[in-house]
SEKELUM-333279 format. One record per residue (C-alpha): x, y, z. Coordinates in Angstrom, 3 decimals. Example, Ala and Ser with C-alpha at 12.3 -4.5 7.8 and 13.67 -1.06 7.14 Angstrom:
<sites>
SITE         px         py         pz
SITE     12.300     -4.500      7.800
SITE     13.670     -1.060      7.140
</sites>
This chain:
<sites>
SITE         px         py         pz
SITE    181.450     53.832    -25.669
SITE    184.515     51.185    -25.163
SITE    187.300     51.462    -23.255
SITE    190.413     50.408    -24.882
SITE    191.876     47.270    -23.247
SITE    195.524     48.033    -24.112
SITE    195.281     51.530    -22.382
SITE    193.299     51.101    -19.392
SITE    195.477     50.940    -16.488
SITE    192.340     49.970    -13.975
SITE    192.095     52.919    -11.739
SITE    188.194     52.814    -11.578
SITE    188.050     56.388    -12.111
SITE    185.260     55.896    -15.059
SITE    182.813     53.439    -13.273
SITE    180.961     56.502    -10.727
SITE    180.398     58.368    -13.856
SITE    178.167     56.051    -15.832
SITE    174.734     56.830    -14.905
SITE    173.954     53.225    -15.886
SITE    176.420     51.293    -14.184
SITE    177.540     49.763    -17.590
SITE    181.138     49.957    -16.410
SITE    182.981     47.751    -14.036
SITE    186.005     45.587    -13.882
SITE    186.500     42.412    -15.785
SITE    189.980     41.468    -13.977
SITE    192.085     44.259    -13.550
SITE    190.805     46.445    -15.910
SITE    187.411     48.241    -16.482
SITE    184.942     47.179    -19.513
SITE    181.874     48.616    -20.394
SITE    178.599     46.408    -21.146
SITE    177.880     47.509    -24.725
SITE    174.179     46.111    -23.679
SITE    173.315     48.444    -21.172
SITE    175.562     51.486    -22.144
SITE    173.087     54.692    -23.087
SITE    176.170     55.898    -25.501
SITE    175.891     59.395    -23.485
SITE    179.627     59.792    -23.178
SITE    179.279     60.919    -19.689
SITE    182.173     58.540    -18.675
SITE    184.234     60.261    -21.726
SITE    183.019     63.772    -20.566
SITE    183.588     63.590    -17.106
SITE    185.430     60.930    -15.819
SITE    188.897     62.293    -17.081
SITE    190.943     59.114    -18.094
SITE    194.033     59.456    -17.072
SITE    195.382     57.678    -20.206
SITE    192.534     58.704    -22.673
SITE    191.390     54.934    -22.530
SITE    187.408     55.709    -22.986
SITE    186.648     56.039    -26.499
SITE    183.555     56.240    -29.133
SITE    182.423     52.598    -30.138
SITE    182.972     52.317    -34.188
SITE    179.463     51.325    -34.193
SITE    178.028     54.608    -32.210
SITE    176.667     55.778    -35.835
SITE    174.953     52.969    -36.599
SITE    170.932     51.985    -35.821
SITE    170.224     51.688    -32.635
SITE    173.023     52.568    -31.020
SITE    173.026     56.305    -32.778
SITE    169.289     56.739    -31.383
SITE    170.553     55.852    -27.822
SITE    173.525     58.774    -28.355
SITE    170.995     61.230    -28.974
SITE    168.193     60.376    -26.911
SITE    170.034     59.015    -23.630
SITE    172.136     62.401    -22.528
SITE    171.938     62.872    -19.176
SITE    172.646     66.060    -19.135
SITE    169.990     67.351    -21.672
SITE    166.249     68.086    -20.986
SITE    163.631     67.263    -23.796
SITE    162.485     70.804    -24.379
SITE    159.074     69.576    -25.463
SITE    158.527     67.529    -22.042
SITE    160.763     68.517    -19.859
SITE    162.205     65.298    -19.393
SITE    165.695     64.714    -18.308
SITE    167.809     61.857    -20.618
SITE    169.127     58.991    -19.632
SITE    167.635     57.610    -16.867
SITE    169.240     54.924    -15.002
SITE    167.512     51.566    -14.918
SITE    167.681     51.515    -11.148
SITE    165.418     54.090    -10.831
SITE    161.754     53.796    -11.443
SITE    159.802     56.132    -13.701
SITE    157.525     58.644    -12.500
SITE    154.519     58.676    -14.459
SITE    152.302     61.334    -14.867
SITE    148.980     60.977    -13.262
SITE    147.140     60.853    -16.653
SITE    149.403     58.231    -18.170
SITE    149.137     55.636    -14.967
SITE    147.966     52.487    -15.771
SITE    144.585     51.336    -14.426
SITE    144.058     49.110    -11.672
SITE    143.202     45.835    -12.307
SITE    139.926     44.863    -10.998
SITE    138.110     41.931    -10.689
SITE    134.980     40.598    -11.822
SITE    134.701     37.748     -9.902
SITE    133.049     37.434     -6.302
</sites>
């Protein structure tokens, strides 16, 4: 996702909606950190720019960026595991008890 410069008129509107926190403001206007933006387009679904600033990167087709579009939407489940998408990186993971690492232990006295 981008937000184009020349349109944005700063009103913040966009930055709740990211569930990354990719977007904030870079003077007076908001940006979006193309390194930790999921590509979910939940800014450009619900934020409702007010001057249709928040657009599609160029690049959202290409590797990786197209595997973060389909596999980071926060609003879809995984139907196989029942995992939500797009999990913000403020929040830990919940592992299932199986998949926990071991403890470390040690051999020493």
């Amino acid at each position: 996702m981008i937000i184009q410069e020349e349109k944005c008129v700063g009103c913040g509107r966009c930055q709740p909606y990211c569930p990354t926190a990719a977007i904030s403001y870079d003077g007076l206007k908001s940006v979006i950190d193309q390194d930790i933006c999921y590509e979910c387009s939940t800014c450009l679904r619900a934020a409702h720019c007010p001057v249709d600033a928040i657009a599609e990167s160029p690049n959202v087709y290409d590797y990786p960026r197209a595997l973060r579009r389909y596999f980071s939407d926060p609003s879809a489940t995984h139907a196989a595991t029942g995992i939500q998408g797009g999990e913000p990186r403020n929040r830990r993971r919940t592992m299932l008890p199986a998949c926990r690492p071991a403890r470390s232990v040690s051999l020493s006295r």
